[in-house]
C-alpha positions in Angstrom: 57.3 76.1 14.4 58.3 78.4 17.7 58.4 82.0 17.5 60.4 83.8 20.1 57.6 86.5 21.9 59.3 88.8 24.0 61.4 91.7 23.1 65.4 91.7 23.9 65.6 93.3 27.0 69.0 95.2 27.8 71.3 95.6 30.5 72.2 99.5 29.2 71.0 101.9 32.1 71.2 105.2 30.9 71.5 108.0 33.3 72.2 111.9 33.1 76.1 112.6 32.7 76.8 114.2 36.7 78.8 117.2 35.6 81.3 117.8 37.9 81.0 121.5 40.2 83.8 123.8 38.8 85.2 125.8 41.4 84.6 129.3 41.5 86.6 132.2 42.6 87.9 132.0 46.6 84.3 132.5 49.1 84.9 134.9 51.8 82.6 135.7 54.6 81.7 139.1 55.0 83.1 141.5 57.4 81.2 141.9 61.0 81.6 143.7 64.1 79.9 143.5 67.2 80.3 146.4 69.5 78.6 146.0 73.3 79.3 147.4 77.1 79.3 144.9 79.5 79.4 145.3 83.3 82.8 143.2 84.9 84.1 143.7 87.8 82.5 146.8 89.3 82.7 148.9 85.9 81.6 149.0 82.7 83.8 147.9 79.6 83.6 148.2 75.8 84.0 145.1 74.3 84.4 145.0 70.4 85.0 141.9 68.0 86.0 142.4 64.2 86.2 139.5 61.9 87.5 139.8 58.5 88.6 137.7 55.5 92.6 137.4 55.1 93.8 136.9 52.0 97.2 136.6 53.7 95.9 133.1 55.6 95.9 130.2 53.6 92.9 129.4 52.0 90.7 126.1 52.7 89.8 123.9 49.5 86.3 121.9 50.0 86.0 118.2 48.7 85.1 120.1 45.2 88.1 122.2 45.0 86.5 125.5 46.1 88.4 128.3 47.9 87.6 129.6 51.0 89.2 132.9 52.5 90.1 132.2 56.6 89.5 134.9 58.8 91.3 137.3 61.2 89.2 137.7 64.0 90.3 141.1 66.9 88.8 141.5 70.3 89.4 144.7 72.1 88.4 145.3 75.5 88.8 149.1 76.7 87.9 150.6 79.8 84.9 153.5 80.1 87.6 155.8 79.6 88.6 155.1 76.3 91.9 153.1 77.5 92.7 150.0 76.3 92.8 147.0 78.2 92.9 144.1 76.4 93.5 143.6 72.3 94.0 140.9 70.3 93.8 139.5 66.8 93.6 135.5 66.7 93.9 133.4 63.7 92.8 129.8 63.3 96.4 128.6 64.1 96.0 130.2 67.7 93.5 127.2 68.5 95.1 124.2 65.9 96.1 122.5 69.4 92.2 122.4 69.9 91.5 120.6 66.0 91.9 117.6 64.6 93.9 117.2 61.8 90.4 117.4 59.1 89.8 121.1 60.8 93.1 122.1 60.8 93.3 121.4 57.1 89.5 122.0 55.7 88.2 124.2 58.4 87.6 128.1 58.3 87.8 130.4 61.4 84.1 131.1 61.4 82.8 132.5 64.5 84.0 134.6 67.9 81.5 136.5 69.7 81.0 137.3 73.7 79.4 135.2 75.4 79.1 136.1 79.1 81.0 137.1 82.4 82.0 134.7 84.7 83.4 136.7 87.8 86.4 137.5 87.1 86.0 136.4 83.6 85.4 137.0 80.3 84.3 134.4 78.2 83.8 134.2 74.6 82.9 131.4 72.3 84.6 130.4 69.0 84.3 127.6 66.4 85.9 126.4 63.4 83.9 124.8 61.0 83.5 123.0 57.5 82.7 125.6 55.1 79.0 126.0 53.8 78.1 122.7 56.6 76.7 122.7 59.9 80.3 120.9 61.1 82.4 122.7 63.6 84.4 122.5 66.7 83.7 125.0 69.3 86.2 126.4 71.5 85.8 128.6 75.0 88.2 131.6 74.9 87.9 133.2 78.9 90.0 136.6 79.4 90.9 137.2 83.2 91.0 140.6 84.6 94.7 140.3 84.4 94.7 139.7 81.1 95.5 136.4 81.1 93.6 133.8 78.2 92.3 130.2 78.5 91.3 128.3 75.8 89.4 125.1 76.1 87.8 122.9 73.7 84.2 123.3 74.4 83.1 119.8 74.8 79.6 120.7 77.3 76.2 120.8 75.5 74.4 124.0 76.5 72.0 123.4 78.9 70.5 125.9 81.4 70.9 123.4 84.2 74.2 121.7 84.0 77.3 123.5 85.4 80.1 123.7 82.6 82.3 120.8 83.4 85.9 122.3 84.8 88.2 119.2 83.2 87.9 120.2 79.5 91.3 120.9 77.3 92.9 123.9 78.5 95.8 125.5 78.2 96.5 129.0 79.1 98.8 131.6 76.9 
């Protein structure tokens, strides 16, 4: 007579239940402002940046659901006298030529800041990016001392020793 001597095994795999991440109520940044004098073309200039959440933008839902408030960002230039020279506020859809169709849908306005002067120029960098990821397009804004804005898809790594490459997306507006 044969016994059987091994216990049944089973196929069941029993694994924690994943509960699915309820969304919360809409994520806005917080407000910043970065207020600096620069020196461009012979004189000094105040330039200030202001970004804010904009309940008036639509908001940006993650792959979870989650709200995002988008942002208004301003940039005012003024002269050492106290006049104005430049001032602008700029939403994401003054640089959807610039994204995809993913960022144009899923990104946030996240960063403007000044960058540098370039002769005649002041440049400012930008990005829209994934919420909460390290994903983001980065855009060049350059002001002229006419007043006249370029925008260009910043497509150069930053390097200390490679000159910015001149045939990136522009368009001027």
């Amino acid at each position: 007579m044969a016994a059987c001597g091994g216990k049944k095994k089973s196929e069941d795999i029993i694994a924690p239940k994943v509960e699915k991440v309820k969304p919360k109520a809409p994520i806005s940044m917080q407000e910043y402002t970065d207020d600096r004098d620069v020196e461009w073309i012979g004189k000094t200039y105040h330039v200030a940046i202001n970004r804010r959440p904009a309940d008036s933008l639509s908001m940006v839902k993650d792959e979870n659901g989650q709200k995002y408030v988008d942002n208004i960002f301003t940039v005012a230039v003024s002269r050492s006298d106290g006049s104005v020279f430049f001032s602008r506020s700029f939403t994401k859809k003054d640089l959807n030529s610039y994204l995809d169709d993913d960022f144009r849908k899923t990104g946030l306005f996240e960063g403007l800041v000044f960058d540098k002067v370039d002769g005649d120029w002041l440049v400012f960098a930008a990005s829209v990016g994934h919420p909460q990821t390290d994903e983001y397009i980065p855009m060049v804004i350059r002001l002229s001392r006419m007043g006249n804005l370029v925008i260009k898809r910043d497509v150069q790594m930053d390097t200390n020793n490679v000159e910015k490459a001149d045939s990136l997306d522009e368009d001027e507006i």
